[in-house]
C-alpha positions in Angstrom: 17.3 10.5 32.4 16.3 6.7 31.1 19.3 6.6 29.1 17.9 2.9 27.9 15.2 4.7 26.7 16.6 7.0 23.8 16.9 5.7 20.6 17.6 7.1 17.1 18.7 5.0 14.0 20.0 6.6 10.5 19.2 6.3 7.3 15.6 5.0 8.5 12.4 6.7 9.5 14.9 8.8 12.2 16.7 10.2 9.0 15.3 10.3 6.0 14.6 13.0 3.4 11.5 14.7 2.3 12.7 16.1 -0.8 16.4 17.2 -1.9 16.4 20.0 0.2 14.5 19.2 3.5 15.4 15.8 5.7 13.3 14.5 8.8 15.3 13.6 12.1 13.4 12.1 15.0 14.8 11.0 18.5 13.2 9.1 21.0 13.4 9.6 24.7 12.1 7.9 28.0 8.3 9.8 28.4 9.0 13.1 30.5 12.4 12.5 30.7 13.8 15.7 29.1 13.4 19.5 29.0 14.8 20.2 25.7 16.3 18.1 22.8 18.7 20.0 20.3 19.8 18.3 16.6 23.4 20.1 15.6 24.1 19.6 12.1 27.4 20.4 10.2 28.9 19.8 6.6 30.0 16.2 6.5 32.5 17.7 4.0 33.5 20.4 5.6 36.8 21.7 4.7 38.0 22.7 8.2 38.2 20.5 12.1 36.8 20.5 13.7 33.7 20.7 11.8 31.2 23.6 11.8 28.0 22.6 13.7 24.5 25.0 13.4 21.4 23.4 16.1 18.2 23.6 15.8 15.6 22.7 18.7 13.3 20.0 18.0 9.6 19.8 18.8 7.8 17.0 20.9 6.1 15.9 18.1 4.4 12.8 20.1 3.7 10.6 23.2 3.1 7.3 23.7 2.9 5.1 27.2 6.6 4.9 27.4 8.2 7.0 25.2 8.2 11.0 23.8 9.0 11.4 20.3 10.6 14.7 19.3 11.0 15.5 15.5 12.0 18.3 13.2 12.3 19.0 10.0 15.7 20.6 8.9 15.9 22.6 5.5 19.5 21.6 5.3 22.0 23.3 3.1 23.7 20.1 3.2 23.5 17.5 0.9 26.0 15.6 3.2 25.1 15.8 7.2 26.6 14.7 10.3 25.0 15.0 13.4 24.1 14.6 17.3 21.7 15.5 19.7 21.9 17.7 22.9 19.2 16.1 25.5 18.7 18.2 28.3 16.7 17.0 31.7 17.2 20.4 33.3 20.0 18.6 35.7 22.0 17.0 33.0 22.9 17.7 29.5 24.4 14.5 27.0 25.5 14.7 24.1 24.2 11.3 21.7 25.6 10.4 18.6 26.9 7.2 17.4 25.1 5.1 19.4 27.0 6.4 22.3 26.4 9.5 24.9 29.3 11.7 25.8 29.3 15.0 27.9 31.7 16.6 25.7 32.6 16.5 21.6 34.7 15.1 19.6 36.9 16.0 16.6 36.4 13.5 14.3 33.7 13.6 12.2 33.4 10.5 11.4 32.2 9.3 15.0 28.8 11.5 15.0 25.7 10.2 13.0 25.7 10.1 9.2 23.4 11.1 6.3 26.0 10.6 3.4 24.1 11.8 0.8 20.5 13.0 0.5 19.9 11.5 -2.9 17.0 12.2 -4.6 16.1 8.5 -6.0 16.3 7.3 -2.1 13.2 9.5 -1.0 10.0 7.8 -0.8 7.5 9.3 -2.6 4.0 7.9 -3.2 2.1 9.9 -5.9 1.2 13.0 -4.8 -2.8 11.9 -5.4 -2.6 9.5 -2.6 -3.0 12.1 0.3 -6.4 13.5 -1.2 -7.3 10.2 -2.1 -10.5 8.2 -0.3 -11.1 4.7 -1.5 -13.9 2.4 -2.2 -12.8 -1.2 -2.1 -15.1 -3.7 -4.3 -15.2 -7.2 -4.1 -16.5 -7.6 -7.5 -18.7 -11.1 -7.0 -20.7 -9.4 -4.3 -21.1 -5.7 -5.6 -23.4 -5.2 -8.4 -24.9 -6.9 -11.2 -26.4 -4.1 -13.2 -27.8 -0.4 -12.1 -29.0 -0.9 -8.1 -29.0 -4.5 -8.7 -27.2 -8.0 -7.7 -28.7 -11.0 -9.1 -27.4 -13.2 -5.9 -26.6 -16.1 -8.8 -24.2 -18.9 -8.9 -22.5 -19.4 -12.2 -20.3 -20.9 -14.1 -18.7 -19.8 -17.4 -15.7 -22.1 -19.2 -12.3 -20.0 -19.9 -9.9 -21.8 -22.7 -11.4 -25.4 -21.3 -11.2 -24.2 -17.5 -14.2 -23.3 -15.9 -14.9 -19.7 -13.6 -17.5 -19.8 -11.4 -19.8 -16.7 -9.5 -21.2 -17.0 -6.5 -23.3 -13.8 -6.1 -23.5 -12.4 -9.8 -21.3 -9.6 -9.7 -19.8 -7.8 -12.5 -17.6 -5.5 -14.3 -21.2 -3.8 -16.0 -22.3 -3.7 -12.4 -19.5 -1.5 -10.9 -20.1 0.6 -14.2 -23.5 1.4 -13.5 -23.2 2.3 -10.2 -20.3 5.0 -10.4 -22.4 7.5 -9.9 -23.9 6.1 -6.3 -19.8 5.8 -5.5 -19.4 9.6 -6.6 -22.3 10.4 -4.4 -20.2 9.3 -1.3 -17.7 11.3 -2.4 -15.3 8.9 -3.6 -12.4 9.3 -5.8 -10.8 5.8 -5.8 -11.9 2.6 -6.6 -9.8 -0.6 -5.9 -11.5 -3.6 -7.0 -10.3 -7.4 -5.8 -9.0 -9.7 -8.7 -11.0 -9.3 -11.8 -8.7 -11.6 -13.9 -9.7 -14.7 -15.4 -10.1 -17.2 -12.3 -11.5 -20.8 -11.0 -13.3 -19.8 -7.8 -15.8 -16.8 -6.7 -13.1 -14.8 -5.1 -10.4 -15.3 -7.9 -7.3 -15.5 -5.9 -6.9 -18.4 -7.9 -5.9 -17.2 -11.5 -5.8 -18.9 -14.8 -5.2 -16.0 -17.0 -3.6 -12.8 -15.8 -4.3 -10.8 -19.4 -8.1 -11.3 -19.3 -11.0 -10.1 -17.3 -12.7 -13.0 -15.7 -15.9 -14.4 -18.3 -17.8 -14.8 -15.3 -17.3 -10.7 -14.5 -17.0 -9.0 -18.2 -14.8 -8.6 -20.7 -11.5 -6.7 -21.1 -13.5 -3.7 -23.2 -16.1 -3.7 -20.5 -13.2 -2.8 -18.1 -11.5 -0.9 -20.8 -15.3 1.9 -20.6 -15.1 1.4 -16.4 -11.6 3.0 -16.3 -12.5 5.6 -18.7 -15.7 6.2 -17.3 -13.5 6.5 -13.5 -11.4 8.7 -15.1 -14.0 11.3 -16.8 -15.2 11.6 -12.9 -12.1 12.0 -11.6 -12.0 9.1 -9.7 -8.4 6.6 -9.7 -8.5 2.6 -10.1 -6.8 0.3 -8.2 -7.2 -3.3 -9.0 -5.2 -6.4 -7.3 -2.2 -8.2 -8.1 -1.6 -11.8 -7.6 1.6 -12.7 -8.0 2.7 -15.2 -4.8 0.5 -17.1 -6.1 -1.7 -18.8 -9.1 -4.5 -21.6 -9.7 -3.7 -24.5 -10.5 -5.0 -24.8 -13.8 -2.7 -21.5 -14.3 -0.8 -22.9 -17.6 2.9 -23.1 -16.4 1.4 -25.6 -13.6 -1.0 -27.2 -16.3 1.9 -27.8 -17.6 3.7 -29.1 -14.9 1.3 -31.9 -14.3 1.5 -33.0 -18.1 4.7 -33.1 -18.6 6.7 -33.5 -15.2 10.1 -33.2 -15.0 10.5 -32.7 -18.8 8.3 -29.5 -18.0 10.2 -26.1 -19.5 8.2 -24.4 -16.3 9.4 -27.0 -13.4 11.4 -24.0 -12.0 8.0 -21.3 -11.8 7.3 -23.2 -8.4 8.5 -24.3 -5.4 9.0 -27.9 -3.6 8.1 -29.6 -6.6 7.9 -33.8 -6.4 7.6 -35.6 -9.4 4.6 -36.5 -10.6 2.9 -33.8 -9.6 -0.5 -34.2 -8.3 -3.2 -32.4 -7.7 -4.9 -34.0 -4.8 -8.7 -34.2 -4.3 -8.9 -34.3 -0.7 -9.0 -30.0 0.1 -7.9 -31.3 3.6 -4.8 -32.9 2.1 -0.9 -31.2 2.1 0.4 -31.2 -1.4 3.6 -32.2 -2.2 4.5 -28.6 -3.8 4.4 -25.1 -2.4 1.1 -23.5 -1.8 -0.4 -20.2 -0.4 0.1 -21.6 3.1 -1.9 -25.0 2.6 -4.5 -24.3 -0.1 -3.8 -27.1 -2.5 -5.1 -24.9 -5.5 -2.8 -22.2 -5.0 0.8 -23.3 -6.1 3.4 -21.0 -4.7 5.3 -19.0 -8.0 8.9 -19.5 -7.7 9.7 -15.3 -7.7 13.1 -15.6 -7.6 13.3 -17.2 -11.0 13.7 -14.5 -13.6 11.2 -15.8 -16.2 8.8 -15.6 -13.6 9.6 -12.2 -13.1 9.8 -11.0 -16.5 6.1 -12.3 -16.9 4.2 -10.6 -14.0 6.3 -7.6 -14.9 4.6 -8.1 -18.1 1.6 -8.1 -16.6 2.0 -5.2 -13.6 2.8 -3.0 -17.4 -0.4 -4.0 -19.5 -2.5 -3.3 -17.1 -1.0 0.3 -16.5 -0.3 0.8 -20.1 -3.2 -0.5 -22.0 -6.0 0.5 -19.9 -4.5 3.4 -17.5 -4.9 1.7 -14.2 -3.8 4.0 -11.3 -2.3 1.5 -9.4 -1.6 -2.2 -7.8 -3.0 -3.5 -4.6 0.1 -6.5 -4.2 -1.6 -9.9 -2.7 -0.1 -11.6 0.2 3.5 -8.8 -0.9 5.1 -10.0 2.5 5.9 -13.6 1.5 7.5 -12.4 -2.0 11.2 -12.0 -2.0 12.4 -8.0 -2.0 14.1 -8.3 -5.2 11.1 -9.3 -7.3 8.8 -6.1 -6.1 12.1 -4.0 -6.8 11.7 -5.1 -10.5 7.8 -4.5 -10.3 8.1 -1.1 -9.1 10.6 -0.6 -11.7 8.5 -1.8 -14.5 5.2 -0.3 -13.4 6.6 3.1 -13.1 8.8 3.1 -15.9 5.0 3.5 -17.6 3.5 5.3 -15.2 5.3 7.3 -12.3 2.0 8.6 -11.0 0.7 4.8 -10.1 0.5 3.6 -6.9 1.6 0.2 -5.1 0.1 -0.9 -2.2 1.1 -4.3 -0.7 -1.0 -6.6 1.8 0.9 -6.5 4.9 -0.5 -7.4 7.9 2.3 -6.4 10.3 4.3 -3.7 10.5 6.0 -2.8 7.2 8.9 -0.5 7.5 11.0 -3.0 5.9 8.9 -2.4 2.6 8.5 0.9 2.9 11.9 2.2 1.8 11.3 4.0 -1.7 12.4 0.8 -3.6 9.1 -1.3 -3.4 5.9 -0.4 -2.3 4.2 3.5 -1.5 2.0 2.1 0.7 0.5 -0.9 2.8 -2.7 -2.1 3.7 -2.5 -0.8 7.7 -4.4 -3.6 9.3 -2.7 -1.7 12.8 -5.1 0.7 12.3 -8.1 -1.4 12.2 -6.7 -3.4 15.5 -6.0 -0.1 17.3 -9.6 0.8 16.1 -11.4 -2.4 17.2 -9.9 -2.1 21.1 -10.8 1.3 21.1 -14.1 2.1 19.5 -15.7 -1.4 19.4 -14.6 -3.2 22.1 -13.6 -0.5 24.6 -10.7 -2.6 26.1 -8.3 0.1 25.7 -9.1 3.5 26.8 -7.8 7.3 24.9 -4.1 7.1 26.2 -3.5 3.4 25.7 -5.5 3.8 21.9 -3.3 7.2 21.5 -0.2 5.3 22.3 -0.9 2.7 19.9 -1.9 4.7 17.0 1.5 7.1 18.1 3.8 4.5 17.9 1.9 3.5 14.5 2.9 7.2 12.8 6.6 6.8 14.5 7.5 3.9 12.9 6.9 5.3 9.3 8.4 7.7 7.0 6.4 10.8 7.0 5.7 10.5 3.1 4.7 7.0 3.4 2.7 7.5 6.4 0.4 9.9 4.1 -0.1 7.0 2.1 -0.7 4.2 4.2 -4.3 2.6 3.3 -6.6 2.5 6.6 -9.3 0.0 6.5 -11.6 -0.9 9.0 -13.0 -3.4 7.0 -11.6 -5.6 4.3 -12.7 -8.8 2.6 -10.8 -10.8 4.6 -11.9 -9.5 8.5 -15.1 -9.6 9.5 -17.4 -6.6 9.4 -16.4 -3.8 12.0 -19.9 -2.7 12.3 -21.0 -6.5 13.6 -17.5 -6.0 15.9 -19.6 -3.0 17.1 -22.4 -4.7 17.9 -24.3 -3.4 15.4 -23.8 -0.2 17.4 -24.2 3.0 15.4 -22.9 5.3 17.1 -20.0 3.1 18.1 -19.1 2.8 14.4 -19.7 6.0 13.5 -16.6 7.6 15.5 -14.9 4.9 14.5 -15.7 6.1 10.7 -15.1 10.0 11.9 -11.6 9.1 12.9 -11.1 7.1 10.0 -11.7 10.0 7.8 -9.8 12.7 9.9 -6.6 10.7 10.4 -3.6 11.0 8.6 -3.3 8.2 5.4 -6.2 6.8 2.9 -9.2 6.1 4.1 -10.6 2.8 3.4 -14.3 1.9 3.1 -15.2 -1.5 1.8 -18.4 -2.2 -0.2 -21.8 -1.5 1.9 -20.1 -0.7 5.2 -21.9 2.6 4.5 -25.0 0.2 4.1 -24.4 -1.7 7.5 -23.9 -4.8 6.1 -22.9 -7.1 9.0 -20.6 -10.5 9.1 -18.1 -12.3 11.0 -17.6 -15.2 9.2 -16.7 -15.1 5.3 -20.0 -16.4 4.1 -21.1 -12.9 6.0 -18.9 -10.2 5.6 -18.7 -11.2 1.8 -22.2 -10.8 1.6 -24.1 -9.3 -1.4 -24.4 -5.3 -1.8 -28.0 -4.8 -0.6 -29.8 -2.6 -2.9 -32.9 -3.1 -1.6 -32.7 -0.7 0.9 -30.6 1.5 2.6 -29.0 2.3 6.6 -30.0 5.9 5.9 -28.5 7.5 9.4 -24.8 5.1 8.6 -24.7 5.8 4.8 -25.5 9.3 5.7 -22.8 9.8 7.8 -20.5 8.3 5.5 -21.2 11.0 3.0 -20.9 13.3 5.1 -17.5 12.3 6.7 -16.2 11.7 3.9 -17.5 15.2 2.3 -15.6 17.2 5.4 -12.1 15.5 4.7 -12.8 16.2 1.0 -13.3 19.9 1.6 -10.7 20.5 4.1 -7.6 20.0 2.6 -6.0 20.2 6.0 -7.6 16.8 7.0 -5.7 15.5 4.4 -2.1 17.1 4.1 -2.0 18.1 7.8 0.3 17.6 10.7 -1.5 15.4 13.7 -1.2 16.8 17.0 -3.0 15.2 19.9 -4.6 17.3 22.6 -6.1 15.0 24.7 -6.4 11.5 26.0 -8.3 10.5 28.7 -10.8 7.9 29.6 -12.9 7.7 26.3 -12.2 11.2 25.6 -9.9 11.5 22.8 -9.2 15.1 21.2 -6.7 15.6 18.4 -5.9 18.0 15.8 -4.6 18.3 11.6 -2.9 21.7 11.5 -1.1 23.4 8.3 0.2 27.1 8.0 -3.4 28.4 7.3 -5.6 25.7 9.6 -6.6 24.2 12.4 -9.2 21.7 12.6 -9.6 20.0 16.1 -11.7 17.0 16.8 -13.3 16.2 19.7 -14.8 12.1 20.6 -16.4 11.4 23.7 -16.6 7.4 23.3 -17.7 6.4 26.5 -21.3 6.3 28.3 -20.8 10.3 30.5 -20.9 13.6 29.5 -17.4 15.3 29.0 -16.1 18.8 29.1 -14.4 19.8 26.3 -10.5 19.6 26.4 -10.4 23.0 24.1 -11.6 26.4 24.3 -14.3 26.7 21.6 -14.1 30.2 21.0 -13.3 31.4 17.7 -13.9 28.6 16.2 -16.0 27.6 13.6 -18.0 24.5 14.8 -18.3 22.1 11.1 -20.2 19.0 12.4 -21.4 17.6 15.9 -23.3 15.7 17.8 -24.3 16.1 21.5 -22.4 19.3 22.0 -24.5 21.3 24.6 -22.0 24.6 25.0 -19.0 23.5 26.6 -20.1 19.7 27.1 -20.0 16.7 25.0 -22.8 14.3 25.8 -21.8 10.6 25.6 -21.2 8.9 22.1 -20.6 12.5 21.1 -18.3 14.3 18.8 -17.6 18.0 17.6 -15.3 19.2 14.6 -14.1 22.4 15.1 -12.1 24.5 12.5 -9.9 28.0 13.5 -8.0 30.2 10.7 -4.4 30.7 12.0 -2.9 34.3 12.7 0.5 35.0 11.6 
């Protein structure tokens, strides 16, 4: 037994609660290394010693290249639990618990693990729409103009003396008209990039947090888009910027005027008086910026008037026009405190709206309960890319990856998590591809059968190609359509929409080998098992087919799967 290997730490995604009645524990162990793990549980409070312990066995829930993950999930009569583990290697039985292994038990309670409390506000729990939820994200300049139609116009359009400009002619109208091409997909979320009133094309850079950008609409205009949204059933997620504004933004306008005498000097960071703004875009300011970019002063988020006033903002938004939830801008460089307050504010009016913050990395740390529900999981796009487009990891090295991805998470959260393949800050994973179909298309089938929110960005469905942000931002073509990509999307995203399994479901792989990667999403009632064959040879299928109910293929030929092939399978469970 690796005893170097084993690890478990509480009150984290080891030890966390589901709901008030049922609590996740999770160990992890060198790969192969044990026979059987045990939990034993007891009263932290129990009235007698040596304490009364129950055991339960737990399940290998999952495998990586190192490690096996066992889990279970205890319906505990216990508000208060201590606890250990049993690991068994059929030659030697431990016992871990405190961070220490022992062959036999101790007395004192106090020395084995400890969930004081299962307390209700500690759970994280994202909105219970989240898990049926798949998303269309919209960068608003490049989408759509009016019905079918992007004008591909620059433009410019003055705000209060400050001037917005358009690159591609998008608008508020445009997304409006076009709701019913989203339905068709089978959407039922929209999150759009910043609509607020802005300097450049992308509008990262905002002026005026309580109005839609001129260059886009109006606030009525997006008032009728959210209604509309809603009368189809479909949630809206729009972006907040908050590390951030422009710097015409008025606390920094003011900045500039006035200097030190300035009752907003304290709104920003790594101020030197007199402000300037300098011309050169190649220049470092003498203030805090997002990173370098001298037009996007950094907000000082620790001072409370700056909180109060994009708290402000996070509840108009929700309040006044029944926005369904926050995509947080760059939410990894804003202190913890600040998104505490935000979370507070925004669900005070609505419990039911979502956060989602832009974290690039992994993002236990924000994950908690206390600040965000979910995160943009640019993991899943990398594992993606080496697997699927690239081909420089095979099925256990890409199963590893994406296990260690769902290990690290709290299973609520991990429902939640946003997977993207595409965003409008990466370049285009069908050019990553190689403008390879078939290469993007299990990419998009695993996408839609894996456990979180799908993702699709504006005209991936279309095959719009880029690498470079002139490219990947590039106007919705309405021209004409990729008929065999768009429909696939539908129908991908048609099979997770009418198999609730694929989106409430355990995961379970089956099989990992070469390119052949087999997995399944299994409730009480279901079992649906998907089968890719992403390599350039015919495979035999990991499963026995019988009895099941074949949903959707491609290149199954009885038992076989040509190459580039794929086969979703679906089987009614027997009590």
């Amino acid at each position: 037994m690796n005893l170097q290997a084993v690890k478990h730490i509480p009150m984290s995604q080891d030890a966390h609660g589901l709901d008030p009645s049922h609590v996740v524990f999770r160990l992890r162990a060198g790969r192969g290394d044990l026979k059987a793990c045990t939990l034993y549980y007891a009263d932290r409070s129990c009235r007698v010693t040596p304490v009364i312990f129950s055991s339960v066995e737990m399940s290998l829930e999952a495998q990586d290249e190192w490690f096996d993950y066992y889990q279970v999930i205890l319906n505990s009569p216990y508000k208060r639990i201590c606890y250990y583990f049993e690991l068994d290697d059929g030659d030697l039985k431990l016992l871990y618990y405190g961070d220490f292994f022992s062959d036999h038990r101790v007395d004192d309670r106090s020395e084995y693990y400890q969930l004081p409390y299962n307390h209700p506000a500690d759970i994280a729990a994202p909105p219970a729409w989240a898990r049926d939820a798949v998303v269309y994200n919209i960068f608003p300049d490049s989408f759509a103009t009016a019905h079918r139609y992007i004008s591909d116009e620059e433009t410019e359009k003055d705000w209060n003396g400050e001037t917005c400009r358009s690159k591609h002619g998008g608008t508020i109208h445009g997304v409006l008209e076009n709701l019913d091409y989203i339905a068709s997909l089978g959407i039922n979320c929209i999150y759009m990039n910043p609509i607020f009133a802005a300097g450049e094309y992308h509008k990262y850079d905002l002026v005026d947090y309580f109005h839609i950008d001129p260059c886009f609409g109006t606030n009525e205009e997006f008032r009728q888009l959210v209604d509309a949204c809603h009368a189809k059933d479909m949630r809206v997620i729009i972006d907040g910027v908050f590390n951030h504004v422009g710097w015409h933004f008025f606390a920094f306008e003011d900045v500039i005027q006035k200097g030190e005498d300035s009752t907003y000097k304290d709104w920003f960071y790594r101020l030197t008086f007199p402000v300037r703004r300098p011309d050169d875009p190649e220049a470092y300011p003498d203030y805090e910026c997002f990173g370098y970019e001298r037009m996007m002063p950094k907000t000082n988020t620790r001072n409370p008037e700056v909180v109060d006033y994009f708290c402000q903002v996070g509840r108009y938004w929700v309040r006044e026009f029944g926005i369904d939830g926050w995509r947080l801008d760059v939410a990894s460089e804003i202190n913890d405190d600040f998104w505490r307050s935000f979370r507070k504010a925004v669900k005070q009016e609505n419990p039911d709206c979502i956060l989602i913050g832009e974290v690039w990395e992994t993002a236990q740390h924000w994950l908690g309960g206390d600040m965000f529900d979910s995160t943009m999981n640019y993991d899943f796009r990398k594992h993606c890319r080496r697997f699927f487009a690239e081909r420089s990891i095979d099925a256990a090295q890409f199963d590893g990856r994406v296990t260690n991805m769902r290990m690290r998470y709290k299973l609520p959260v991990l429902y939640a998590q946003l997977n993207l393949l595409d965003s409008h800050d990466v370049s285009r994973f069908y050019s990553l591809c190689g403008s390879d179909e078939e290469k993007m298309k299990l990419a998009v089938l695993f996408q839609m059968t894996f456990v979180g929110i799908p993702s699709v960005f504006y005209g991936d469905e279309r095959g719009i190609t880029g690498i470079q942000e002139e490219e990947y931002r590039h106007p919705m073509d309405w021209s004409s359509r990729h008929e065999p990509l768009e429909d696939f999307y539908r129908q991908a995203i048609h099979l997770r929409r009418e198999n609730p399994v694929l989106c409430r479901g355990e995961y379970q792989t089956i099989c990992a080998e070469g390119g052949l990667y087999a997995y399944c999403r299994q409730d009480d009632r279901t079992r649906i098992t998907v089968v890719l064959n992403n390599q350039n040879t015919a495979a035999n299928l990991p499963v026995d087919a019988a009895g099941k109910t074949v949903l959707w293929q491609t290149g199954l030929q009885e038992n076989q799967l040509q190459p580039m092939g794929f086969a979703v399978m679906k089987e009614e469970i027997r009590k």
